[in-house]
N, C-alpha and C positions, 0 to 999 in steps of 0.2 A: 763381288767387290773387285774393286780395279787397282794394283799396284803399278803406279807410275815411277819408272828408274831415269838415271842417263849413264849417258857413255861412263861417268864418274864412278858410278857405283855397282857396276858391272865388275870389279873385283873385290868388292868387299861380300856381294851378297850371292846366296845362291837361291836361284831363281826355280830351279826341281821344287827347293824346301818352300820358297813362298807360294810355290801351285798345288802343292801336296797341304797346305794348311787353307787355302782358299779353294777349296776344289771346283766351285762354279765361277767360277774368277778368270781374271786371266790378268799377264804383265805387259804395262806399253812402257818402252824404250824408244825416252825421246831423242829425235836425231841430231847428233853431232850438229849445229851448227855454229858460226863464229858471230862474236855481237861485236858489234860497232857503234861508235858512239861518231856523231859528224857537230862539228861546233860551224854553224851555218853563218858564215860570214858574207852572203850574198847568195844562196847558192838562187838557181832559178828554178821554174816548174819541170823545163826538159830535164834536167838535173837528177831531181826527185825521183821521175820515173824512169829515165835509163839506173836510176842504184839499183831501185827496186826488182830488177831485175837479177839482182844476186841473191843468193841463197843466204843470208847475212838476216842476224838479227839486230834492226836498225834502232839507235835512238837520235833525234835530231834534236840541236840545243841551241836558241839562240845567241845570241854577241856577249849577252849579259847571263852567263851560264854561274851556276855556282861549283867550285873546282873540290867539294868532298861530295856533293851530289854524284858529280860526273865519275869521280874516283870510286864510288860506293854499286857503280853499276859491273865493274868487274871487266869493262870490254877488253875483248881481243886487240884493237886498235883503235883510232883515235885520226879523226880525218878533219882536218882544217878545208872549208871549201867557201868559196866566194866568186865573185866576180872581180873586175879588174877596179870599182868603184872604191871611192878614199874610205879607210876604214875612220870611226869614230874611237876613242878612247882605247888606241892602239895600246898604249901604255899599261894600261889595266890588262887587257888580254895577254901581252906578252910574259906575265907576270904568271899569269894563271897557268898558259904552256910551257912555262918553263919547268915547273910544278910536276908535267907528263912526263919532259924528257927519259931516257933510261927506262921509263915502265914499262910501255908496251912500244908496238910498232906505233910511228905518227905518218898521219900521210898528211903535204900541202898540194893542194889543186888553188889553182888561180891567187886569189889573194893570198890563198892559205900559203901558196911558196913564200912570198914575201917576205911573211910573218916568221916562218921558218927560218928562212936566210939570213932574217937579222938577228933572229935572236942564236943562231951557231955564231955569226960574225961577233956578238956581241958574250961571246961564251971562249971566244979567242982558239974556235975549235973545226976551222973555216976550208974541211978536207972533205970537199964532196967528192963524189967519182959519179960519171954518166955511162949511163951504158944504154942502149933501147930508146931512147930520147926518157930514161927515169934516172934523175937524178938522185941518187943513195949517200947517205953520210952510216959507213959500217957501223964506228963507235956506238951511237944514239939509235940506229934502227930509225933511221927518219928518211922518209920518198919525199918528192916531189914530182909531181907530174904535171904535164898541160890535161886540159878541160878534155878534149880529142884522146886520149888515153885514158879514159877509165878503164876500160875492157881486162886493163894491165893490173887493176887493182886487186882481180881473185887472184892472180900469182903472188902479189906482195903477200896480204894476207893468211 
């Protein structure tokens, strides 16, 4: 028999007594990684597979995402990505991101700054600081980066 743990329950349980009661058994500890969730506002296929490239447990959600779905997944962060193309039913989305604020870390790439910037500008709370070419608002835990910086995303993270 196979007892499956994670990082989480690694103080709760002791793992001697679970191999001492399953003695042809043994225990997998799954590994620490971070989920993320990207609300794809354009993203494109290069996109896709430079993410993929992170150790990141990915969910990607289109334009028209539902915001207790996406809340019920638990991510570590929360990544607005598009391209530079006009978005549709901006109004609705913004509504929905505003919903993240405070929760977790939000990253904007491409469109997704935008989206970002209006809705701080439109939150009267309009203190970003640059540093690295990533734009950080402390308060909120929100980046913004260009498309050419992702690499910079497992540091946010």
């Amino acid at each position: 028999m196979i007892s499956v743990l994670t990082h989480d329950m690694l103080d709760m349980v002791d793992v001697n007594a679970i191999l001492s009661l399953n003695k042809n058994g043994y225990v997998h500890i799954e590994p620490k990684v971070k989920k993320v969730s990207i609300i794809d506002l354009g993203m494109e296929k290069k996109d896709i597979i430079a993410f993929s490239h992170f150790n990141f447990s990915v969910n990607i959600f289109g334009g028209k995402f539902k915001i207790n779905q996406l809340l019920s997944l638990n991510s570590d962060a929360y990544i607005l990505w598009g391209n530079k193309n006009k978005l549709v039913d901006i109004d609705c989305l913004i509504t929905k991101i505003k919903k993240l604020i405070g929760k977790k870390t939000i990253i904007g790439i491409g469109s997704g700054k935008e989206v970002l910037k209006t809705i701080i500008k439109d939150m009267d709370k309009d203190d970003w600081q640059e540093n690295d070419e990533i734009m950080k608002h402390y308060k909120y835990d929100i980046y913004c980066i260009n498309d050419d910086n992702i690499e910079k995303i497992d540091k946010i993270i």
